[in-house]
C-alpha positions, 0 to 999 in steps of 0.5 A: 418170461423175458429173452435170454441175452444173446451175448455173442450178439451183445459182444459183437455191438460192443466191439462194433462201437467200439472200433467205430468210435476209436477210428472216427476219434482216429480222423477228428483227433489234431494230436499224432500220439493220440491218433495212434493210440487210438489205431490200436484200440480201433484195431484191437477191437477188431480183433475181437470181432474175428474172434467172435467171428470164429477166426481166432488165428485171423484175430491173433494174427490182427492183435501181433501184427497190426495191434503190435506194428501200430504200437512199434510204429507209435514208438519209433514214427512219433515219440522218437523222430517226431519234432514239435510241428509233427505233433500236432495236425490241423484239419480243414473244415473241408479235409472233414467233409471230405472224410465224412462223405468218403466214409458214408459212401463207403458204408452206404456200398457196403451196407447194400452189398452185404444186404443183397446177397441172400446167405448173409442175410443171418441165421435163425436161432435153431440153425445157429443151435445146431451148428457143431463148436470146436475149440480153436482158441486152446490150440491156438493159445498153446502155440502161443505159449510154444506148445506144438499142438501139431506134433506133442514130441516137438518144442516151439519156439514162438514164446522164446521169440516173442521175449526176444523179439520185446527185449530187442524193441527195449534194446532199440528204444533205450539206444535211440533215446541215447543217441538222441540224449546225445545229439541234443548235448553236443547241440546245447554246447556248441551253441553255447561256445559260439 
């Protein structure tokens, strides 16, 4: 009879490569809007880490405000005010060797202190069976949607925020684009009167 498969253990090596893999393609890429996008999947993964770690508020908090800042900051930071020598970046073949042995200290001091605390050290199988499960994700997803779960008579008002808040960056985005449609028309004709 074969091991069942431990899926949060499966899950959690899944993410684990995952966010390893998108912040090393984060150094290696030369491409600015790649780099980005990249963050964002790093960071997303991430999120699922804490969900998998039963922290669903610290993973929702990760996905609004790191995943949906990163992805304002890719809008506005690059797309937008970035000029021909901004989206492309060289790396140094040292400026890589640096990053790399920055990055395997880090994981080297990391790695020894997490094994020399002895409660990190994991649990067994029947202590993990018999640790008592409350659902934290419905709650959390119902404040999401506006539902007050602290006090049912009460409305939220965090769905109708977060449409508007979305229809504000729409807003935002469309008017720079105009302005920058603008800039590059009066330009063209006054080069082109001179």
């Amino acid at each position: 009879m074969e091991d069942p498969i431990y899926w949060p253990s499966f899950f959690f090596l899944l993410f684990s490569a995952i966010a390893c893999a998108f912040a090393v393609a984060v150094v290696v890429t030369p491409n600015v809007v790649r780099m980005a996008f990249y963050l964002v999947l790093s960071l997303a993964a991430t999120a699922g880490l804490f969900f998998l770690a039963g922290a669903d508020f610290v993973g929702a908090m990760q996905i609004m405000i790191y995943v949906g800042g990163t992805l304002v900051l890719l809008i506005f930071g690059v797309m937008l005010t970035s000029q021909d020598r901004f989206i492309s970046m060289k790396t140094s073949n040292f400026e890589l060797g640096m990053a790399t042995g920055v990055g395997v200290c880090l994981f080297i001091l990391l790695a020894v202190a997490a094994r020399s605390i002895p409660e990190w050290h994991g649990l067994t199988a029947q202590q993990v069976a018999e640790i008592p499960l409350e659902p934290t994700a419905a709650p959390l997803g119902m404040g999401l949607l506006g539902a007050r779960v602290d006090s049912p008579d009460r409305s939220g008002y965090l769905l109708i925020f977060e449409i508007i808040s979305v229809h504000l960056l729409v807003v935002l985005v469309g008017a720079a684009y105009l302005a920058r449609a603008r800039r590059s028309r009066s330009g063209f004709s006054l080069t082109s009167d001179g």
